[in-house]
Gaussian input, Z-matrix of N, CA and C with variables (Angstrom, degrees):
# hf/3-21g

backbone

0 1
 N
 C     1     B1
 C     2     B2     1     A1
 N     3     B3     2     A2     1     D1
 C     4     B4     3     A3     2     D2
 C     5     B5     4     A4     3     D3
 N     6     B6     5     A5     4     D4
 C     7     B7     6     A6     5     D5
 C     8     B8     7     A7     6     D6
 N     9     B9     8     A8     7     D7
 C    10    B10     9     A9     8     D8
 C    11    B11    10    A10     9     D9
 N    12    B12    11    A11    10    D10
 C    13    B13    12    A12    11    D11
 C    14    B14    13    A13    12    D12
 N    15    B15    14    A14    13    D13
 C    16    B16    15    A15    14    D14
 C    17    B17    16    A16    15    D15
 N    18    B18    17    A17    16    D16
 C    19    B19    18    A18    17    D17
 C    20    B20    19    A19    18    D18
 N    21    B21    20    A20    19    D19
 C    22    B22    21    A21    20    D20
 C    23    B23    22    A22    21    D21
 N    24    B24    23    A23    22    D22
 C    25    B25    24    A24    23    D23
 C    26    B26    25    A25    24    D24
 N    27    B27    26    A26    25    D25
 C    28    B28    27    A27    26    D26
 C    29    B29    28    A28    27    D27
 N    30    B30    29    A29    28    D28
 C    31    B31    30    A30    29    D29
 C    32    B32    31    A31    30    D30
 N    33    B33    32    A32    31    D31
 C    34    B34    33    A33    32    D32
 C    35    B35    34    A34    33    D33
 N    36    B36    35    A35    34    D34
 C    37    B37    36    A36    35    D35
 C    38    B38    37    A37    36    D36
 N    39    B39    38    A38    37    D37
 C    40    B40    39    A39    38    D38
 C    41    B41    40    A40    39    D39
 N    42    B42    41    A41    40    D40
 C    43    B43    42    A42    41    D41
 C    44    B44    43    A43    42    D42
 N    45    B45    44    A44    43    D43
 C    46    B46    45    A45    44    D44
 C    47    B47    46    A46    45    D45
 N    48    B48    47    A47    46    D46
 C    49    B49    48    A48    47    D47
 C    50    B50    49    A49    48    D48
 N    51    B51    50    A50    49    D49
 C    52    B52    51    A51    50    D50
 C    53    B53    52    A52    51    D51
 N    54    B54    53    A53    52    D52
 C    55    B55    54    A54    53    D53
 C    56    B56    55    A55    54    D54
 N    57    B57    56    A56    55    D55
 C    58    B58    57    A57    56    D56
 C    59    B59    58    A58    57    D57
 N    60    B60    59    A59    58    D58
 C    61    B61    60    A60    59    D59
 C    62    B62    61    A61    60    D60
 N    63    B63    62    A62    61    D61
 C    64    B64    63    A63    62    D62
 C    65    B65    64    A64    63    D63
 N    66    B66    65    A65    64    D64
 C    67    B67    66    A66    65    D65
 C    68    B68    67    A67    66    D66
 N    69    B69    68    A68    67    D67
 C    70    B70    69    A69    68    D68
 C    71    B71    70    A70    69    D69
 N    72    B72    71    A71    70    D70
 C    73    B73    72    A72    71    D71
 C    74    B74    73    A73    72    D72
 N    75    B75    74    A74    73    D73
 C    76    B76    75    A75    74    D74
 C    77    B77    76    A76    75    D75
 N    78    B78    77    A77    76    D76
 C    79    B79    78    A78    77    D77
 C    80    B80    79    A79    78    D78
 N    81    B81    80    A80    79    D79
 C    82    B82    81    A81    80    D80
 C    83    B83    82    A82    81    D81
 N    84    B84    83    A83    82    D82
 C    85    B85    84    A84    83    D83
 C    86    B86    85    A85    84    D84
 N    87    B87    86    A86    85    D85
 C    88    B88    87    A87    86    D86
 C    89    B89    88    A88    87    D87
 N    90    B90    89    A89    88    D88
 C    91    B91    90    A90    89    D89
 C    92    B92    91    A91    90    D90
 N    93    B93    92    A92    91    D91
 C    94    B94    93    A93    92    D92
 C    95    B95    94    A94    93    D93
 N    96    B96    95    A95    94    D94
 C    97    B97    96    A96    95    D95
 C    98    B98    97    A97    96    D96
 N    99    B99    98    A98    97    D97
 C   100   B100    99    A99    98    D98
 C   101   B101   100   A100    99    D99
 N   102   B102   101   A101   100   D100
 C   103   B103   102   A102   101   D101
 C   104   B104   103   A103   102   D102
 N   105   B105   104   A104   103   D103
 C   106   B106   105   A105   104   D104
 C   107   B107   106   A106   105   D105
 N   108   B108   107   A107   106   D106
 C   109   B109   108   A108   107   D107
 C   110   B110   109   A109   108   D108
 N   111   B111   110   A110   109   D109
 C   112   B112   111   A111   110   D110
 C   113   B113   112   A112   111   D111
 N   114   B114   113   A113   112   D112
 C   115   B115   114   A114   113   D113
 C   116   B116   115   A115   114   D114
 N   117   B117   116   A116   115   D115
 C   118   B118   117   A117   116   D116
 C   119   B119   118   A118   117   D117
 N   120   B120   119   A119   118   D118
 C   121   B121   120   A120   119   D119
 C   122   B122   121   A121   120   D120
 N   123   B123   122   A122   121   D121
 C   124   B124   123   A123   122   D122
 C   125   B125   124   A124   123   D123
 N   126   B126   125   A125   124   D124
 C   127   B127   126   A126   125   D125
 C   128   B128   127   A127   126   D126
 N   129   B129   128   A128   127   D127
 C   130   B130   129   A129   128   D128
 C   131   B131   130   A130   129   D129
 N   132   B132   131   A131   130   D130
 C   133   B133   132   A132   131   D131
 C   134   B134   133   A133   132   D132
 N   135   B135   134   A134   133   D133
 C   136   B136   135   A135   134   D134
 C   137   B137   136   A136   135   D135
 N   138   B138   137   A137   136   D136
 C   139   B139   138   A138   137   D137
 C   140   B140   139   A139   138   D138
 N   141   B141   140   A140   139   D139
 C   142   B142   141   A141   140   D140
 C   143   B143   142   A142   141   D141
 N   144   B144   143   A143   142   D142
 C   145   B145   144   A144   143   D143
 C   146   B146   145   A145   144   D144
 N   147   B147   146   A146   145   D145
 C   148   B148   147   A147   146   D146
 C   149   B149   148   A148   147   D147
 N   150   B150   149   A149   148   D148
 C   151   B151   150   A150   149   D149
 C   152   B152   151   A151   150   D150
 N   153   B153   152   A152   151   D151
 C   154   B154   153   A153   152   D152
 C   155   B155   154   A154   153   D153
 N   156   B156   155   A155   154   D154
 C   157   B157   156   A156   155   D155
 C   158   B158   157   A157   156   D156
 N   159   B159   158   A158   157   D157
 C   160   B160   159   A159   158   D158
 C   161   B161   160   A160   159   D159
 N   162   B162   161   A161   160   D160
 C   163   B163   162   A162   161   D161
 C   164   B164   163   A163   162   D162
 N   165   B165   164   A164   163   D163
 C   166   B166   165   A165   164   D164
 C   167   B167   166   A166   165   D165
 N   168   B168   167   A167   166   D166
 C   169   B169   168   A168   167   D167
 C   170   B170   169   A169   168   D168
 N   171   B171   170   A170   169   D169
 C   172   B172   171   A171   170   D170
 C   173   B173   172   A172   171   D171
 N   174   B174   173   A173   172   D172
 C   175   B175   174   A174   173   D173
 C   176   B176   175   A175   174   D174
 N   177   B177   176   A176   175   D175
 C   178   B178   177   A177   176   D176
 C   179   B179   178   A178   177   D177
 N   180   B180   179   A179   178   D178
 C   181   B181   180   A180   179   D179
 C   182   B182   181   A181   180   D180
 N   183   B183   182   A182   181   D181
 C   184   B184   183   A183   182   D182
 C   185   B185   184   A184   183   D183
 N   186   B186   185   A185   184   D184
 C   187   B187   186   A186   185   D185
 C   188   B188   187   A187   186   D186
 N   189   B189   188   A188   187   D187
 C   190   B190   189   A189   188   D188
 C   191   B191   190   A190   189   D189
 N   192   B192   191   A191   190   D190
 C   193   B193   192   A192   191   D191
 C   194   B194   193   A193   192   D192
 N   195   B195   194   A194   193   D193
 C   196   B196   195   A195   194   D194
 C   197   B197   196   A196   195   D195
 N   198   B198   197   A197   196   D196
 C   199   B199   198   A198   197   D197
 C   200   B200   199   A199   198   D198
 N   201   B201   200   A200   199   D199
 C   202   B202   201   A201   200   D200
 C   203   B203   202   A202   201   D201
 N   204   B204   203   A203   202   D202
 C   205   B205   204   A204   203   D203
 C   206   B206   205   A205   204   D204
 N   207   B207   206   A206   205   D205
 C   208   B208   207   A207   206   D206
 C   209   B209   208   A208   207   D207
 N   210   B210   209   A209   208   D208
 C   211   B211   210   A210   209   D209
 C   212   B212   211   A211   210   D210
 N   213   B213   212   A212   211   D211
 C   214   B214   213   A213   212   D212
 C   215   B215   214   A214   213   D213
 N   216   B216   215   A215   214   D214
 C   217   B217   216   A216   215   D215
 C   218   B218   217   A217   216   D216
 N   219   B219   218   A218   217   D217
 C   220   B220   219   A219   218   D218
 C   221   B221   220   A220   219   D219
 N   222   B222   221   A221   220   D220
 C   223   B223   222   A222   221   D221
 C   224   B224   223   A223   222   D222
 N   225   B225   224   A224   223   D223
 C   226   B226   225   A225   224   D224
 C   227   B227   226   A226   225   D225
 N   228   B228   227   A227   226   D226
 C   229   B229   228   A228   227   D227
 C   230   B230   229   A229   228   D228
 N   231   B231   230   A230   229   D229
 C   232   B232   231   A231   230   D230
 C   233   B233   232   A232   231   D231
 N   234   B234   233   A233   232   D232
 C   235   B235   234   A234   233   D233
 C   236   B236   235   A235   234   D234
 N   237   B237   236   A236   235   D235
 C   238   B238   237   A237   236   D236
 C   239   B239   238   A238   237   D237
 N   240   B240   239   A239   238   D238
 C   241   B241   240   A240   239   D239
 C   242   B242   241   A241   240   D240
 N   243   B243   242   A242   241   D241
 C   244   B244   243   A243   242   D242
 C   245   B245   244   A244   243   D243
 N   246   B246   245   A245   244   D244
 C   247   B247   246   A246   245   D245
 C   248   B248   247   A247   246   D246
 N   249   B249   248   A248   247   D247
 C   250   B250   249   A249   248   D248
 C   251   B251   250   A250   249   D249

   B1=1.4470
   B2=1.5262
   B3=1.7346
   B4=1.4115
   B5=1.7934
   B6=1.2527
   B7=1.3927
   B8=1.6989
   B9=1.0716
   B10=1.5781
   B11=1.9021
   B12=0.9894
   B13=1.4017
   B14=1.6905
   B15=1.2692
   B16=1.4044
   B17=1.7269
   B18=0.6877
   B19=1.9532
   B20=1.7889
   B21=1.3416
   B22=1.7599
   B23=1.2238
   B24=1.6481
   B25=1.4678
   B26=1.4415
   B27=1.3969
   B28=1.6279
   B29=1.6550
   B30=1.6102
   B31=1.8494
   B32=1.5548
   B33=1.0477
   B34=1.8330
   B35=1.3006
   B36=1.4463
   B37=1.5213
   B38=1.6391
   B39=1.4965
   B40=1.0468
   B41=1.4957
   B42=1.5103
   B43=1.6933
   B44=1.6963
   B45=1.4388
   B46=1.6576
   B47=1.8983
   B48=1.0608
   B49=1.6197
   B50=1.9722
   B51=1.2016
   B52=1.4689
   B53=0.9976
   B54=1.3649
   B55=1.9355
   B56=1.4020
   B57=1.9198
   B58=0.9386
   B59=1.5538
   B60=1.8996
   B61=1.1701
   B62=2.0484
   B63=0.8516
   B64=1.2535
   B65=1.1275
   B66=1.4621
   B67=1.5239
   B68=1.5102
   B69=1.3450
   B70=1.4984
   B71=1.4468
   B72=1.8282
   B73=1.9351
   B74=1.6843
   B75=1.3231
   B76=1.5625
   B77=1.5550
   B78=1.0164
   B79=1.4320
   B80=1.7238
   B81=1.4519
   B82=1.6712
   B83=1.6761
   B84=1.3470
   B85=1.4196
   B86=1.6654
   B87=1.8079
   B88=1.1215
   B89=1.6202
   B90=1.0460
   B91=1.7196
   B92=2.2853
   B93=0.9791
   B94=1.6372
   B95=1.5451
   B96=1.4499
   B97=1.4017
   B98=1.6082
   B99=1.2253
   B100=1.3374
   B101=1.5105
   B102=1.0356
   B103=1.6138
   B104=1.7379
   B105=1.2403
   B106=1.2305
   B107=1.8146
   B108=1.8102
   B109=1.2950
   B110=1.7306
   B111=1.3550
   B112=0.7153
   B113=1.8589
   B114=1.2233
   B115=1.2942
   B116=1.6104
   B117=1.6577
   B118=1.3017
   B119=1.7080
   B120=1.3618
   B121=1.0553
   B122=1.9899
   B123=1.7735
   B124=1.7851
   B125=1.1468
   B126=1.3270
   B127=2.0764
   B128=1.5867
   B129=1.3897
   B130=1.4669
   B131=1.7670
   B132=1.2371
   B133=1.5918
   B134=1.4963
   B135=1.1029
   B136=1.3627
   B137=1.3718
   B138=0.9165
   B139=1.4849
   B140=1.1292
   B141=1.9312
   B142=1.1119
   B143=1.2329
   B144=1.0494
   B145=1.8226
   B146=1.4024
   B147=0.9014
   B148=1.7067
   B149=1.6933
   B150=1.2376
   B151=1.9367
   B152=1.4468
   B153=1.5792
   B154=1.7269
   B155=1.6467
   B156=1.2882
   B157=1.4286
   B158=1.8608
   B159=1.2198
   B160=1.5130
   B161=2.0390
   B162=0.8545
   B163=1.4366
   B164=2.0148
   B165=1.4948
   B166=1.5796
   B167=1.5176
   B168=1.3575
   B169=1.6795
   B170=1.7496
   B171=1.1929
   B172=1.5903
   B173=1.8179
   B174=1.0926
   B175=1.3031
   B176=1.8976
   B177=0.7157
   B178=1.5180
   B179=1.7915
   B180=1.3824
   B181=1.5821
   B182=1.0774
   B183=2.2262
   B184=1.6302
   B185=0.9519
   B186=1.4687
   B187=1.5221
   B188=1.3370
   B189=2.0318
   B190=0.9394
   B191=1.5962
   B192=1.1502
   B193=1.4211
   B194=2.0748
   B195=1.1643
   B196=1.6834
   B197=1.5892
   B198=1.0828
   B199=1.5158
   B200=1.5125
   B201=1.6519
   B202=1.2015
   B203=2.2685
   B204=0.8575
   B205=2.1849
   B206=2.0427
   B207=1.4945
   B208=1.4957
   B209=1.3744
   B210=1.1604
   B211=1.7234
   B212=2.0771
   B213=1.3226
   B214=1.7880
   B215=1.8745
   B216=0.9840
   B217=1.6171
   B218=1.7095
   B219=1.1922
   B220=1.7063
   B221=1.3484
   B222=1.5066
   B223=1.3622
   B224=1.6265
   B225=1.3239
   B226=1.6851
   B227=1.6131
   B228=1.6795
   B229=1.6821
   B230=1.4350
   B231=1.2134
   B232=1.5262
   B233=1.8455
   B234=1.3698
   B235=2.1187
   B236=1.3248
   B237=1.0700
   B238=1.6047
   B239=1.7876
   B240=1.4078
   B241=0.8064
   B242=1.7974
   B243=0.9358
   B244=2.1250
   B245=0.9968
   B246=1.7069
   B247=1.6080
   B248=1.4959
   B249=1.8787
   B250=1.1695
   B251=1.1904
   A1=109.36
   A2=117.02
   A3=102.28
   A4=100.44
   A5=97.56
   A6=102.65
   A7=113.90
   A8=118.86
   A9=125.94
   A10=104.39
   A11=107.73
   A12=115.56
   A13=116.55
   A14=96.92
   A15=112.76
   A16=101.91
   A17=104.48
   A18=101.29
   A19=111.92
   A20=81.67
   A21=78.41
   A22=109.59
   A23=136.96
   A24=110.91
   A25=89.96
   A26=144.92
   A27=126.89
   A28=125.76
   A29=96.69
   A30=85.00
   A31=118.17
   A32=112.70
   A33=108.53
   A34=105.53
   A35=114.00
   A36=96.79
   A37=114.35
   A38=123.28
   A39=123.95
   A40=143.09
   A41=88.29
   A42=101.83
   A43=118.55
   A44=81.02
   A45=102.96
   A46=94.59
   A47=118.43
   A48=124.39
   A49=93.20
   A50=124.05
   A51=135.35
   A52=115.91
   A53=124.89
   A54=106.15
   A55=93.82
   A56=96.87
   A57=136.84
   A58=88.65
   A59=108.23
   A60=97.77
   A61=108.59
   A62=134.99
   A63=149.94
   A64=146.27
   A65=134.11
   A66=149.53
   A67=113.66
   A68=110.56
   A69=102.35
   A70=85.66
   A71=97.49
   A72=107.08
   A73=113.96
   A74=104.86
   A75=117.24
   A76=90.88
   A77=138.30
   A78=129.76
   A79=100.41
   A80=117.19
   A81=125.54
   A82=95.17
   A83=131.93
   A84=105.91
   A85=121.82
   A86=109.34
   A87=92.34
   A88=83.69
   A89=122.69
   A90=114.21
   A91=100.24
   A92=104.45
   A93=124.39
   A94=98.01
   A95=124.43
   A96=121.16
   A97=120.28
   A98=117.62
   A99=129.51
   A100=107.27
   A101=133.32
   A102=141.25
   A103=91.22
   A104=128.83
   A105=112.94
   A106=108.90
   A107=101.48
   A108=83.36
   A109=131.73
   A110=126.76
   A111=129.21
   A112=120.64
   A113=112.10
   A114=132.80
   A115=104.69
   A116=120.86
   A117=96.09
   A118=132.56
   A119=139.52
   A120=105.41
   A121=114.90
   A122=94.74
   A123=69.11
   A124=123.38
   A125=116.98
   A126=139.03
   A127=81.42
   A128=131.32
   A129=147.73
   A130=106.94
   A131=114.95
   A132=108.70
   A133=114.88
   A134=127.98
   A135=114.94
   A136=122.10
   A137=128.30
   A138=128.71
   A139=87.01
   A140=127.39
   A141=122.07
   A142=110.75
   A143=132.06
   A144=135.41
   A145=109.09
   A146=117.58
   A147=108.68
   A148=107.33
   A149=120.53
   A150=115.46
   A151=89.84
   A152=105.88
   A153=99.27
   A154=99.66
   A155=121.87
   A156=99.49
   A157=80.01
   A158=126.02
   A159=110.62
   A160=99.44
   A161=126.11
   A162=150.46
   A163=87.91
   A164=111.14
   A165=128.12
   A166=112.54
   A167=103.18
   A168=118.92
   A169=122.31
   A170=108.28
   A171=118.87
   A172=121.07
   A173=103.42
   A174=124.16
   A175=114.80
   A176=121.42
   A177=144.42
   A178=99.30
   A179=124.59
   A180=103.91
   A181=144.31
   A182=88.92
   A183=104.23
   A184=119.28
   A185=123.14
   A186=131.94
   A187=120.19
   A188=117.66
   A189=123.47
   A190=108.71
   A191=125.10
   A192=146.13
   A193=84.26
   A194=91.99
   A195=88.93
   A196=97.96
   A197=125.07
   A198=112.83
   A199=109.73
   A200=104.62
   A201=78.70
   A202=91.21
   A203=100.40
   A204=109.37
   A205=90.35
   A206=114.10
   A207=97.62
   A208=121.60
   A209=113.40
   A210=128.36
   A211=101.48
   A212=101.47
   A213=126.38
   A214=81.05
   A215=131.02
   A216=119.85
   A217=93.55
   A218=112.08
   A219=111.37
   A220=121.47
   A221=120.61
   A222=135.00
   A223=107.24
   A224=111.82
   A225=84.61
   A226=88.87
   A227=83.12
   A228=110.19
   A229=113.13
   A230=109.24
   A231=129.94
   A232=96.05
   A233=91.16
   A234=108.81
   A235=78.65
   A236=133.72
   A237=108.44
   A238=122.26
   A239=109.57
   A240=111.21
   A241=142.14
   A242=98.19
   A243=97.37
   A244=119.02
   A245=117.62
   A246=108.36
   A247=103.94
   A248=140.10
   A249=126.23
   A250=132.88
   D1=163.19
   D2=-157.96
   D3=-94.02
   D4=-22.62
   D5=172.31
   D6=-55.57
   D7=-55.19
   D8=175.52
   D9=-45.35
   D10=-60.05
   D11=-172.25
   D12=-54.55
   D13=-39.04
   D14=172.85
   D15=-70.83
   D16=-62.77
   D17=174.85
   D18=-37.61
   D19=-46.91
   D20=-177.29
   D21=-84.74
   D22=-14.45
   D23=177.30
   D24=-96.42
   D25=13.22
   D26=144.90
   D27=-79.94
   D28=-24.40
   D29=160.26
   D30=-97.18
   D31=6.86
   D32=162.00
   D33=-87.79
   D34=-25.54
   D35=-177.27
   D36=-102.53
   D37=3.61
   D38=137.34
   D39=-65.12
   D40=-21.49
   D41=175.82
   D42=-66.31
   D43=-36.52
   D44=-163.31
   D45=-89.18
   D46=-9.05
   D47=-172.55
   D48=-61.60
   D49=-50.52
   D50=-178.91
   D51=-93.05
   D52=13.93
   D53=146.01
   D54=-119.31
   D55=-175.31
   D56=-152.73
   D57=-73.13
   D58=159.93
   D59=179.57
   D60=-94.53
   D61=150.18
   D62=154.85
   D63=-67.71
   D64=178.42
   D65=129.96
   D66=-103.79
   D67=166.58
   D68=156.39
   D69=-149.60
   D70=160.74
   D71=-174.01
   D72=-27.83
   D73=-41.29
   D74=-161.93
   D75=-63.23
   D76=-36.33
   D77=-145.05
   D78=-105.27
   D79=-43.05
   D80=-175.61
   D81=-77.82
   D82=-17.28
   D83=168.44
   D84=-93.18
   D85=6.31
   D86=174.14
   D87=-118.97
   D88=9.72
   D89=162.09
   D90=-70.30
   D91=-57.73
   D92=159.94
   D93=-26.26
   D94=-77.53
   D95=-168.74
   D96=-69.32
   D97=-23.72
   D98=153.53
   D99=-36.10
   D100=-80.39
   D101=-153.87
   D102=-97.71
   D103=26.00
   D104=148.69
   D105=90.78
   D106=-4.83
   D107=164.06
   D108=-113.65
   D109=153.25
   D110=-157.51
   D111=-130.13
   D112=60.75
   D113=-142.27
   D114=-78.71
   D115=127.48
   D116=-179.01
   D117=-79.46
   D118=-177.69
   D119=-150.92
   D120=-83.98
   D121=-10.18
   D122=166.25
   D123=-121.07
   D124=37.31
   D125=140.28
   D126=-60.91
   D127=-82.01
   D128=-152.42
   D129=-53.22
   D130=-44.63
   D131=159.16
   D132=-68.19
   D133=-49.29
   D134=174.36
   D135=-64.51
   D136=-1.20
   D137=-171.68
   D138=-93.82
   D139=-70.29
   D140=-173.64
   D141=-44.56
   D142=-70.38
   D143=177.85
   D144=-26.04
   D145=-54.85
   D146=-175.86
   D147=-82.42
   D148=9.94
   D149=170.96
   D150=-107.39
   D151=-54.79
   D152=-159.63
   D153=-55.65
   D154=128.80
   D155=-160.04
   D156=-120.75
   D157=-12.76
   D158=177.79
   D159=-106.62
   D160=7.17
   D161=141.32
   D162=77.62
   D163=50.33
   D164=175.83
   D165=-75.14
   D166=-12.36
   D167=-162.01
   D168=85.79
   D169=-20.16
   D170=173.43
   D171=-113.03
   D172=114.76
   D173=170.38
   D174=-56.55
   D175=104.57
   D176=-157.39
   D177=-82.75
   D178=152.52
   D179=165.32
   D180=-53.07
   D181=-27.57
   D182=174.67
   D183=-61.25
   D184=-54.98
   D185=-169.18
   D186=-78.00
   D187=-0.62
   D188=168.43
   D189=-75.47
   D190=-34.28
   D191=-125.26
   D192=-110.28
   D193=-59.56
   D194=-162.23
   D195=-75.68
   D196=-12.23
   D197=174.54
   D198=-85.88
   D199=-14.16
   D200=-165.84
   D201=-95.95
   D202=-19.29
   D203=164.87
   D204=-41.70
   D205=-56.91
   D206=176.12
   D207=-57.04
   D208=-57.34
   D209=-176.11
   D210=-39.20
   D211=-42.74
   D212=-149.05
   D213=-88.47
   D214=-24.74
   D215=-176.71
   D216=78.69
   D217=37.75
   D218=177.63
   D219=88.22
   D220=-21.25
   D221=172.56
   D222=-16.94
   D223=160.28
   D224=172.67
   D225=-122.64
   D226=127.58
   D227=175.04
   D228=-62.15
   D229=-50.86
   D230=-160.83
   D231=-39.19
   D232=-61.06
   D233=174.23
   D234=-66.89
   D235=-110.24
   D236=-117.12
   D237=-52.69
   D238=-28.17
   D239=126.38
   D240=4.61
   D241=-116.99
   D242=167.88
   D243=-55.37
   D244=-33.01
   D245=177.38
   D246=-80.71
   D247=-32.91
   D248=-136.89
   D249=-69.93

């Protein structure tokens, strides 16, 4: 029923209201196809593997952010980032 369904995508999205915000694979390979890349899929596991750094399956802002300070040669992501 549509009422039921609706209940449940308001307590998943209450659940998710108190953590951190994320990625998950689905979302960084079409963040990937955006800018033209197109990585095969085990370039695409290893990439994830070396961000997901508590290996939950979702890439966190932090662990988006400091991988990408490696990628950047230390640059600071965080700015370019908010300003880019």
């Amino acid at each position: 029923d549509a009422e039921d369904e609706d209940a449940e995508d308001e307590d998943a999205e209450d659940e998710d209201a108190g953590s951190a915000p994320y990625l998950c694979e689905g979302q960084i390979r079409l963040l990937l196809e955006s800018i033209g890349e197109r990585p095969s899929d085990a370039t695409f596991r290893m990439l994830v593997g070396g961000i997901d750094s508590d290996r939950d399956g979702r890439v966190t802002l932090e662990e988006f952010l400091s991988a990408a300070d490696l990628i950047l040669g230390r640059s600071p992501a965080r700015v370019v980032l908010v300003v880019g």
